[in-house]
N, C-alpha and C positions, 0 to 999 in steps of 0.2 A: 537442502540449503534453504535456510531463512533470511526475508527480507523485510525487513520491520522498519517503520518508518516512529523518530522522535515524538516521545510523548506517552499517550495512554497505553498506544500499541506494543511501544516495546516496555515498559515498567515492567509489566508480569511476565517476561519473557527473562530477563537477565539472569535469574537461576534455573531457567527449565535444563533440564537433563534430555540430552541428545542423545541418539542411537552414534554410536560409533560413524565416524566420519563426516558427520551432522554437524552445519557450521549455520550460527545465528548470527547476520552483519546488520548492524546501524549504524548511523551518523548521529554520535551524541554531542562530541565539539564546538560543533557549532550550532549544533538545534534546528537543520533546518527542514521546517516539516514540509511534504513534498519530495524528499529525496530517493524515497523507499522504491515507489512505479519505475522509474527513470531505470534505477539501479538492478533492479530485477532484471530490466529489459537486459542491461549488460550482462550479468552473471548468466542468462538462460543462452544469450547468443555463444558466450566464454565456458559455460558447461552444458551443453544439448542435452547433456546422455543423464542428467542429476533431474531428481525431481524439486521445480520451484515451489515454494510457499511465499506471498507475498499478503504480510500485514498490515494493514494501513490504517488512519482514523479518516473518515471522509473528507475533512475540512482540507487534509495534506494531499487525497486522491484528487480534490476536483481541480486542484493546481496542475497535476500530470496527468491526469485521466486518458489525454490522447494517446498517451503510449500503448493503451491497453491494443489499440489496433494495430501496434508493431508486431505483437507477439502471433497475432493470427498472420500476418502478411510471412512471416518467419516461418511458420507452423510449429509455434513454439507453442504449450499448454498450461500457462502456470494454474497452480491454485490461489485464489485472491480472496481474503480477506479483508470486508471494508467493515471496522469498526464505527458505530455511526452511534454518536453522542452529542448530536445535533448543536451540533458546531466546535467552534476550537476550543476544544476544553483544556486544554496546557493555557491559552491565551487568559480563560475566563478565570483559573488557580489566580494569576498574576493582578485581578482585577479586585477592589474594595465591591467592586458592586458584580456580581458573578450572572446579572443578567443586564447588561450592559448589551444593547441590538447587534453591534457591531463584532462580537463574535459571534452570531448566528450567521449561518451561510440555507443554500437554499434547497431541499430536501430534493433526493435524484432518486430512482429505480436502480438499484446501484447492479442489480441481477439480470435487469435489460442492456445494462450500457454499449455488451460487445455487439446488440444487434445491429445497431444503424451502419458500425464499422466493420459488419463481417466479409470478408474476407477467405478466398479460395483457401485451405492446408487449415481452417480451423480458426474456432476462437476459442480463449481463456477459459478455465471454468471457472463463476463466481459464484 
């Protein structure tokens, strides 16, 4: 099961070819970026026994980042993916000026994050 969050993350993703049973979910409707973490957390609690993939662009993780310490509190394991193109890059397409400050966000260790929230039963692998 895939969990792709609106944007860069999921673009290359809408024709990949799945192994049998393989389901790829976003939220394209309404675009909102930030929904991929959250949602993970649901599908892993609603499928234990499936393996997670969770895609993200960072500018949408650092919105729900705290989830990531659900998953350990759970003993849930997903795999995470944080595409990191230093800042919203959906926001910066939409922009005449593409380096405009205000879609720059603030550069994390996206690899350290589970540490400070770890947690008995495990944390995420990023």
């Amino acid at each position: 099961m895939i969990m792709t969050d609106t944007g860069t993350s999921s673009l290359g993703l809408a024709f990949a070819q799945l192994p049998k049973g393989g389901e790829l979910h976003n939220q394209t409707l309404w675009a909102s970026i930030g929904w991929a973490t959250p949602a993970a957390f649901g599908a892993a609690i609603g499928a234990p026994d499936r393996r997670l993939i969770l895609i993200t662009g960072e500018g949408a993780h650092q919105m729900t980042a705290q989830e990531i310490r659900q998953f350990g509190r759970r003993g849930l394991r997903p795999i995470v993916f944080v595409l990191n193109n230093s800042g919203y890059l959906s926001e910066r397409l939409l922009c005449k000026d593409m380096a405009l400050a205000y879609n720059d966000i603030a550069a994390w260790n996206y690899a350290e994050l589970p540490t400070p929230w770890a947690v008995r039963g495990g944390s995420p692998r990023v």
